[in-house]
C-alpha positions in Angstrom: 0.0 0.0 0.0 1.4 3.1 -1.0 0.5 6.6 0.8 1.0 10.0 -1.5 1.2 13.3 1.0 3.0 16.4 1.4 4.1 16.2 4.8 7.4 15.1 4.4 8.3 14.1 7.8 5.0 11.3 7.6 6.8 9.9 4.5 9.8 9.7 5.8 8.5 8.0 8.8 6.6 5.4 6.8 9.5 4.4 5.0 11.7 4.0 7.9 9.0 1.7 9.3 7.1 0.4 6.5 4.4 -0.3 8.7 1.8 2.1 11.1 -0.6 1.4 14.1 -4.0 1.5 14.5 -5.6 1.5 18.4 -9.0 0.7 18.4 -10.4 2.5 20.8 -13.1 1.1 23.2 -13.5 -0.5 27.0 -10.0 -1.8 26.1 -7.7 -0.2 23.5 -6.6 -2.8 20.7 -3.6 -2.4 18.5 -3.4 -3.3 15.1 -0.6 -3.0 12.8 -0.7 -2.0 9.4 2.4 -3.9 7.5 3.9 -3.6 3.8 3.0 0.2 3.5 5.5 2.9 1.9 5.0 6.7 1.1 6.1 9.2 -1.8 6.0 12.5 -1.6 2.8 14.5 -3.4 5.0 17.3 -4.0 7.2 15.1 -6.7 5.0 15.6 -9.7 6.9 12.8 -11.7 6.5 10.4 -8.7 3.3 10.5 -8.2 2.1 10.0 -11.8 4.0 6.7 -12.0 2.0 5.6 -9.1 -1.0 6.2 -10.2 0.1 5.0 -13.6 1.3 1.8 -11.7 -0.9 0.8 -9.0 -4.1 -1.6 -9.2 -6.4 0.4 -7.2 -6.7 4.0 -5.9 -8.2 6.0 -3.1 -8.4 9.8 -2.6 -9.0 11.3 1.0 -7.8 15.0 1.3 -11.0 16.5 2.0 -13.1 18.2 0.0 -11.4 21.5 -0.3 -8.3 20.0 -1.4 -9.9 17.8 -3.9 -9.4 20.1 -6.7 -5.9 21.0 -6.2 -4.7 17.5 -6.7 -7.2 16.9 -10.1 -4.1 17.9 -12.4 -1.7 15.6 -10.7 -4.4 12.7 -11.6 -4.8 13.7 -14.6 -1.4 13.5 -15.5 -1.3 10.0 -14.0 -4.4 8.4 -16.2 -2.7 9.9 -19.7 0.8 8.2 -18.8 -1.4 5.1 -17.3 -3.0 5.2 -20.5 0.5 5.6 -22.5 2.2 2.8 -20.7 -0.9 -0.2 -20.4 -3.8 1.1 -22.7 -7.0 0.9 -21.8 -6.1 -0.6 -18.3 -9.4 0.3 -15.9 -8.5 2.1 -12.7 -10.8 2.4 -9.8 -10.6 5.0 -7.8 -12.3 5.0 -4.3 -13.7 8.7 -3.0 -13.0 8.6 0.5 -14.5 12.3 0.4 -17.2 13.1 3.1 -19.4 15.2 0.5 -22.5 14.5 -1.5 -21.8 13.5 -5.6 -18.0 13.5 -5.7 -17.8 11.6 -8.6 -19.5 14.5 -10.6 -17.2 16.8 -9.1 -14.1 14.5 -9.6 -15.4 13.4 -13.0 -16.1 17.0 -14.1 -12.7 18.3 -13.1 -11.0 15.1 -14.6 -13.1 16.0 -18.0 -11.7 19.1 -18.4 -8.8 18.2 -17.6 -8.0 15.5 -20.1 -7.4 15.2 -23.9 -10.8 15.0 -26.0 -10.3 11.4 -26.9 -9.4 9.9 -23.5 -11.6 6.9 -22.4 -12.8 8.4 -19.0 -16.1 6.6 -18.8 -15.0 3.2 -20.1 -11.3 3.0 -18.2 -11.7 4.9 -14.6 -14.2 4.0 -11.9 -15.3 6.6 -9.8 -16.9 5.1 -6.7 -18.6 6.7 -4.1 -18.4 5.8 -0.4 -20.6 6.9 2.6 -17.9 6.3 5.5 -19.0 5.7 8.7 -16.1 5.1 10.8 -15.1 8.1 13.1 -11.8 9.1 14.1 -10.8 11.6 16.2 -8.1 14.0 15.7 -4.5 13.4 17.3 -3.5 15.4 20.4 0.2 17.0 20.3 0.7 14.2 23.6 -0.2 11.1 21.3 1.7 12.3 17.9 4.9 12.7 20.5 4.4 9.5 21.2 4.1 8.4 17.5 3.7 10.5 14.7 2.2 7.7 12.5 -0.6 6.2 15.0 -3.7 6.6 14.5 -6.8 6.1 16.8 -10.8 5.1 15.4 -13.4 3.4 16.6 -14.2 -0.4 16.1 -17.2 0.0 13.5 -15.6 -1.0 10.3 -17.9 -1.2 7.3 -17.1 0.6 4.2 -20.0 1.4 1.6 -19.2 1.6 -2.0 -20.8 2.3 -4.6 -21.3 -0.9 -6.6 -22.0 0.3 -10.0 -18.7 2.7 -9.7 -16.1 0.1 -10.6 -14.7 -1.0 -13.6 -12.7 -3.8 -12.4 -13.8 -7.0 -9.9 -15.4 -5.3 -6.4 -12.5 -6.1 -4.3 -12.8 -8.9 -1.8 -12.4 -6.8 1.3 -13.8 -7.8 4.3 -16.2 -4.7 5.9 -16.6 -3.8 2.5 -20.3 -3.3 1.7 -21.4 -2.6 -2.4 -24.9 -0.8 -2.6 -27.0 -0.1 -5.8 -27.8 2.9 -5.1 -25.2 4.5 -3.5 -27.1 8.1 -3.5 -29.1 6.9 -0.6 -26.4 5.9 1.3 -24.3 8.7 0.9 -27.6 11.0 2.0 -28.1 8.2 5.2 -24.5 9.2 6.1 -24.9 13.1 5.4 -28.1 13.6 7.0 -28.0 10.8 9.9 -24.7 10.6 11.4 -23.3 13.9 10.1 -26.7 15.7 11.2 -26.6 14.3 14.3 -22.9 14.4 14.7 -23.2 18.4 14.4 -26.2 18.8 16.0 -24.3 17.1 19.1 -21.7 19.6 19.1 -23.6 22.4 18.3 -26.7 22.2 20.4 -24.4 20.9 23.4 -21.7 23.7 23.2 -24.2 26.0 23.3 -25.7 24.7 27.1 -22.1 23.5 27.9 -19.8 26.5 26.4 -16.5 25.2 28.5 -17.3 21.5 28.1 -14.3 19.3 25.6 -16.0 16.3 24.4 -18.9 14.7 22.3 -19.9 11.8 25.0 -20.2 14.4 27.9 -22.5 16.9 26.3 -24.8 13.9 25.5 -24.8 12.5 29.1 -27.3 15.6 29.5 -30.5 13.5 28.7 -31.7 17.5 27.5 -29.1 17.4 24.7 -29.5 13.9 23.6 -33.3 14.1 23.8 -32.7 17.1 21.1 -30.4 15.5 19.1 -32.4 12.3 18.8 -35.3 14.5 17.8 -33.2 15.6 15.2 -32.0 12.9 13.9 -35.7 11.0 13.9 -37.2 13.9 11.9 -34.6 13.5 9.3 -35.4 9.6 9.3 -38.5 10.6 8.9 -38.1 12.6 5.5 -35.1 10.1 4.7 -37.0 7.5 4.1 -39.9 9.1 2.5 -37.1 10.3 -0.2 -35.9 6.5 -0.4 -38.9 4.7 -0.1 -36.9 1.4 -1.6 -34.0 2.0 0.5 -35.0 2.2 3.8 -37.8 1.8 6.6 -38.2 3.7 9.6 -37.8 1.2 11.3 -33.9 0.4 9.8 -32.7 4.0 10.0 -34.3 4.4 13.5 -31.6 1.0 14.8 -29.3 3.1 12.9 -29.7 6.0 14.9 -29.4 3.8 17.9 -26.1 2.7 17.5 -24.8 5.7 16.4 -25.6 7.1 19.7 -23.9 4.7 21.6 -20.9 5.2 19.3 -21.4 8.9 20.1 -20.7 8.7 23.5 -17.5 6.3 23.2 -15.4 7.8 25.9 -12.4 6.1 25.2 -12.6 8.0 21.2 -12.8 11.3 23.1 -14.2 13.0 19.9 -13.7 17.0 20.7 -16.9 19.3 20.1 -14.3 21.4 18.3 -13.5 18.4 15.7 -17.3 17.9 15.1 -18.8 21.2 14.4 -15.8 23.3 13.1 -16.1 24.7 9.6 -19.4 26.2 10.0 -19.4 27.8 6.1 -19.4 23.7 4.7 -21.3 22.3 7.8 -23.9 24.9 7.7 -24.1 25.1 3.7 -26.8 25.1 1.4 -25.7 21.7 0.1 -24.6 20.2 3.4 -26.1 18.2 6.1 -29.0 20.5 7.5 -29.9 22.2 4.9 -29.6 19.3 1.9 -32.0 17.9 4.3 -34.4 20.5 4.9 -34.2 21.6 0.8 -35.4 17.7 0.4 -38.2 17.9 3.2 -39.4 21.2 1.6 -39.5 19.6 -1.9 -42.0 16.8 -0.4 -43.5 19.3 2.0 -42.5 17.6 5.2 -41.6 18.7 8.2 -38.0 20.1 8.9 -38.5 22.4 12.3 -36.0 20.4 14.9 -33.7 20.0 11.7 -33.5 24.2 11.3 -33.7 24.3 14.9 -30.5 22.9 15.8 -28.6 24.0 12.5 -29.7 27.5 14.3 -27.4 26.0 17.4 -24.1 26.2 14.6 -24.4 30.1 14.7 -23.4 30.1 17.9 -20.7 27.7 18.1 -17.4 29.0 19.6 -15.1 26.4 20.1 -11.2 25.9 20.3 -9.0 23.7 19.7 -6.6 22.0 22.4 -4.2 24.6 21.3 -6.9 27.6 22.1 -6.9 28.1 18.5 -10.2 28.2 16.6 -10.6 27.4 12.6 -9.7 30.3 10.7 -13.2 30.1 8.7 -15.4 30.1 11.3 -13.4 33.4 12.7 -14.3 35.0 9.7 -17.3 33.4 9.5 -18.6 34.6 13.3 -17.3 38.0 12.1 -19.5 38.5 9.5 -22.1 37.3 11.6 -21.7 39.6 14.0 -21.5 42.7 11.9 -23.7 41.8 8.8 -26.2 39.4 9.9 -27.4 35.9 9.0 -28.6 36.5 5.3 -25.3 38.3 4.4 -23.0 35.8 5.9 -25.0 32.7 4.6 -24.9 34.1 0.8 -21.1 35.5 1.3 -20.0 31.9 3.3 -22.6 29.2 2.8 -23.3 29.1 -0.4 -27.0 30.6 -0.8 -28.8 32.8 -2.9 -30.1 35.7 -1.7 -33.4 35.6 -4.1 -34.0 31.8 -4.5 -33.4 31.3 -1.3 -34.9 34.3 1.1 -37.7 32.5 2.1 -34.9 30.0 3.8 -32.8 32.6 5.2 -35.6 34.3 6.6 -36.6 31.0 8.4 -33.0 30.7 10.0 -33.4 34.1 10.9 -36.1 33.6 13.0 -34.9 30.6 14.6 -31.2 32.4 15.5 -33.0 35.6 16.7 -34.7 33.1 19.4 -32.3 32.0 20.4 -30.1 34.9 20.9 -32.8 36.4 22.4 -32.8 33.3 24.8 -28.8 33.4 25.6 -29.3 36.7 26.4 -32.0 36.9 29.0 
C-alpha cells in the first residue's frame, strides 16, 4: 500500500517503518498494525504520476477543499497510465465526506483530459458513505508516534457498486450498494446531522465543556439531538422509499448514539462542528436535508432548529486556537447578519433562497434572544 502526501516528515516516517498502528479505541484499547505500507511525496509531480500510472487500485481522501488541487496531478497519471498499459481500468475510491464527488471528480477530470481519453469506459469513480469516526490526534499522542492513528471499532465501508470497472475487491467490511445516492444522504443527514447537531446544540448549554460523549450525558441534549436525527429519518425514508424503513434507519440512529458517546474516542466538540461555512451550507447536512423535506413538504423544524445552534458555536482547539473560517465566519455574523453571511460563506442565494434565510433568521434571533436573558 502506498501513501501519496505532502508532509514530508509522515513519508519519511513510513518508510523507515514500513508499517503504522491503529488503536481501536473502546473499553480496552486494541492495537493493530498495518504492515507492507510505503509513502512518496505529493509534492514530486513525476512520482506520483508513475504511481498512479502503476498501481491496481486508488483512493483519494484530502478532503473536500483539497480535492481540486490534486485533479491535475491525476490527470497527469491516467494519460501516462493510459500511454504505458492502454485501456487498463482504474478504480478509484472517493473517501470524500461530501454528497456526488464523482461528478465533481469526473467534471474536473473531464476538463482536464485530452478529448479522446476513455474516462467513462477505463476509470471507476466510486462513491463511499464512511462511517467510521476518528478523532483528531492530540500534540501528547503524535509525540508519542507520529504515524498512530486512533478510530473506533465499526468498520464497514459502503461503496458504490455500479462505480467500478474492475472486480469489487474482496475486502472484508466492504459493503457494495446499488444505489449508492441513498447511502451517501443516510450518512450526510443521519450521522453527520446528528454528529453536528451534538456539538452544536451541546456547546451552546455546555460552552466550556471538551468532548462529544459528555454533552450527551445531558439526557436534554440527547433528547434534542435524537429529535433531530428522527425527523430526518422521517423525510429520509420518504425520499428513499426502496431503501430504507423507519424502522432500519431508526436502529441506525441507535447505534450511532452509543458510538457517540464512546469515551475512550474522546471526539472533541471542536473536531465535530468546526467549519461552520461547509457544515452549515446550502448543500450540506441541514440544509440538503431540509431543501429535500421542503421539496416533499415535510416537516423540517427540529432540523432548522439545531442548525440554528451552529451560529453560535465558539469552540477551540486544544491549542486555544479556533478554525480560521469560522473566525471569519462569526465575524461577518456579527457585523452583517445571517442573510449576508450565509450568501457570502454558505453558499445561498439571496433571491432563490430568502424564504430559507428568513426562516434561520427567525430561529437564531430566538435563540439569541434566549442566551441573552
Amino acid at each position: 500500500m502506498v501513501f501519496i502526501d505532502v508532509d514530508l516528515e509522515i513519508v519519511k516516517e513510513l518508510n523507515r517503518r514500513c508499517s503504522y498502528p491503529v488503536v481501536i479505541k473502546g473499553e480496552k484499547d486494541e492495537t493493530i498494525l498495518m504492515e507492507n505500507v510505503r509513502a512518496v511525496s505529493g509534492l514530486d509531480r513525476e512520482v506520483v504520476k508513475r504511481e498512479i500510472a502503476q498501481t491496481a487500485i486508488m483512493a483519494v481522501c484530502v478532503g473536500k477543499n483539497a480535492l481540486v488541487k490534486i485533479m491535475p496531478v491525476i490527470a497527469e497519471g491516467l494519460m501516462l497510465r493510459q500511454e504505458l498499459t492502454p485501456n487498463c481500468p482504474l478504480d478509484i475510491i472517493i473517501a470524500e465526506n461530501m454528497r456526488s464527488a464523482n461528478k465533481f471528480i469526473h467534471e474536473n477530470l473531464t476538463s482536464l483530459l485530452p478529448e479522446n481519453y476513455p474516462l467513462d469506459k477505463i476509470v471507476g469513480l466510486v462513491e463511499t458513505s464512511i462511517g467510521k469516526m476518528v478523532p483528531i490526534m492530540t500534540e501528547d499522542d503524535l509525540k508519542d508516534d507520529p504515524l498512530m492513528i486512533f478510530a473506533e471499532s465499526y468498520n464497514t465501508l459502503i461503496v458504490d457498486k455500479r462505480g467500478f470497472k474492475r472486480a469489487i475487491p474482496e475486502v472484508k467490511g466492504l459493503s457494495a450498494k446499488e444505489n449508492i445516492q441513498a447511502w451517501v444522504d443516510r450518512k450526510a443527514f443521519i450521522h453527520n446531522l446528528g454528529h453536528a447537531a451534538t456539538a452544536y446544540i451541546g456547546s451552546y448549554h455546555h460552552p466550556k465543556t471538551t468532548f462529544i460523549y459528555e454533552v450527551l450525558n445531558d439526557k436534554n441534549v440527547l433528547n434534542a439531538v435524537y429529535s433531530v436525527m428522527l425527523q430526518s429519518a422521517e423525510i429520509l425514508t420518504a425520499f428513499y422509499p426502496n431503501d430504507f424503513t423507519l424502522n432500519d434507519i431508526e436502529r441506525h440512529i441507535d447505534d450511532l448514539l452509543v458510538r457517540f458517546r464512546n469515551t475512550a474516542l474522546k471526539d472533541t466538540i471542536f473536531r465535530v462542528g468546526q467549519d461552520l461555512p461547509r457544515k452549515l451550507g446550502i448543500d450540506d447536512r441541514f440544509m440538503g436535508i431540509i431543501l429535500m423535506a421542503k421539496e416533499m413538504g415535510l416537516r423540517y423544524n427540529n432540523i432548522l432548529d439545531a442548525m440554528s445552534y451552529g451560529f453560535f458555536f465558539n469552540k477551540e482547539d486544544e491549542y486555544g486556537e479556533k478554525n480560521l473560517q469560522d473566525k471569519l465566519f462569526l465575524q461577518c455574523l456579527k457585523e452583517k447578519g445571517i442573510g449576508i453571511t450565509l450568501t457570502k460563506f454558505c453558499g445561498f442565494d439571496a433571491e432563490r433562497n430568502s424564504n430559507i434565510i428568513n426562516e434561520i433568521e427567525y430561529y437564531y434571533l430566538k435563540l439569541k434572544k434566549k442566551m441573552n436573558e
